[in-house]
C-alpha positions as CSV (number, residue, x, y, z in Angstrom):
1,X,0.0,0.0,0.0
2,X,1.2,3.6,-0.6
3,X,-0.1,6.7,0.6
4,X,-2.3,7.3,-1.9
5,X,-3.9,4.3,-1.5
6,X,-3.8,4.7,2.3
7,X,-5.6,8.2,1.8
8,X,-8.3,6.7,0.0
9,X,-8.7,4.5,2.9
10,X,-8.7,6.6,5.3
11,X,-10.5,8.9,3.2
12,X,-13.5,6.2,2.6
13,X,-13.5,5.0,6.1
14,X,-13.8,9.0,8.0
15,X,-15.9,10.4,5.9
16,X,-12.8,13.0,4.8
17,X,-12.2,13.8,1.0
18,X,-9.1,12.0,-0.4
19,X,-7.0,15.5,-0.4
20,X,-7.8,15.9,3.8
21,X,-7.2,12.7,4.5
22,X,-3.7,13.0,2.4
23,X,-2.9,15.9,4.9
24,X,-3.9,13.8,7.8
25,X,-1.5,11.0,6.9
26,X,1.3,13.8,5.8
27,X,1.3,15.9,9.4
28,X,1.5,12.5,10.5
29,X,4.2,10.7,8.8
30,X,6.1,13.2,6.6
31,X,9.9,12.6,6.9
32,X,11.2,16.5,6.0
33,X,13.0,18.4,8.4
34,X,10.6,20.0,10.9
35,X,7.3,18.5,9.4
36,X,5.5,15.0,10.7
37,X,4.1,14.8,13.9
38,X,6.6,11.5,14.7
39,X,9.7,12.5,12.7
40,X,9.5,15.7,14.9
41,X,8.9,13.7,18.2
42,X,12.0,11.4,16.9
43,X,14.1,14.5,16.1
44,X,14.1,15.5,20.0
45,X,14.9,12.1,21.0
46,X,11.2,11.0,22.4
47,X,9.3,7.7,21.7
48,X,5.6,7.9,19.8
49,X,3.7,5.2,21.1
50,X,0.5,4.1,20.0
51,X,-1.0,0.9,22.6
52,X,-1.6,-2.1,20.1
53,X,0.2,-0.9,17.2
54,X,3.7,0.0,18.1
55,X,6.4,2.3,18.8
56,X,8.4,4.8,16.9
57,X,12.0,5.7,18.6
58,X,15.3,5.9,17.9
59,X,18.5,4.2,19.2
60,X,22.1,4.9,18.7
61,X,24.9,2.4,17.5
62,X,28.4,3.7,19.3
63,X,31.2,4.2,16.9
64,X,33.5,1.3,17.0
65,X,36.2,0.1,14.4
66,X,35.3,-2.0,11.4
67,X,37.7,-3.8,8.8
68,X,37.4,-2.8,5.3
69,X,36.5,-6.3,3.5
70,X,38.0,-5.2,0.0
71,X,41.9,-4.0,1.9
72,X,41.2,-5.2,5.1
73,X,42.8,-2.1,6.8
74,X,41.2,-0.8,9.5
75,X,38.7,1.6,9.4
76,X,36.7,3.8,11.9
77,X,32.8,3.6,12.1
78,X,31.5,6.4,13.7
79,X,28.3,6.9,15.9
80,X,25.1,6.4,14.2
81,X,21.5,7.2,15.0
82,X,18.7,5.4,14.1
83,X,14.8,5.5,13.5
84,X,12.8,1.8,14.5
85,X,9.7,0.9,14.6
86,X,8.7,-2.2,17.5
87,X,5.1,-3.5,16.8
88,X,2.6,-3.7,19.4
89,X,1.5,-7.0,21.0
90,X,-1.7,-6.7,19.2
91,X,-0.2,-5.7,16.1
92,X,2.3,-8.6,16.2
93,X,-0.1,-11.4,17.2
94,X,-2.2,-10.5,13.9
95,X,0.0,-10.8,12.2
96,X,2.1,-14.1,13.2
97,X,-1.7,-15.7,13.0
């Protein structure tokens, strides 16, 4: 599914026309810098929870040193934060089902 074809979902199943439920899902989920309700959350280093679906967050992976496969020098990897996603217990048991 792609968001189009989540708006028209959303769009069917609220009552909203497509191009309102497009701007529900984009305040929402939009990735650009200072925009989306979660990317903005994630940004400032909170969690967006949402009981029976899942949680939004981010972790960090400490720099460490690596070994380039093609020279096999060594090579320095540095810090790196991430976005993840954990689905909820509900979420996950519909699924595995």
């Amino acid at each position: 599914m792609n968001k189009g074809e989540m708006a028209a979902k959303l769009a069917k199943q609220t009552g909203l026309t497509k191009a309102k439920a497009l701007d529900v899902i984009n305040a929402i989920f939009a990735a650009e810098p200072g925009k989306g309700i979660v990317a903005v959350e994630l940004d400032a280093g909170k969690k967006v929870v949402i009981p029976g679906f899942g949680t939004f967050g981010t972790r960090t992976r400490q720099a460490r040193t690596g070994t380039n496969p093609a020279t096999g020098s060594k090579i320095e990897i540095p810090k790196k934060t991430y976005a993840y996603f954990k689905p909820g217990k509900t979420l996950r048991e519909r699924v595995e089902t």
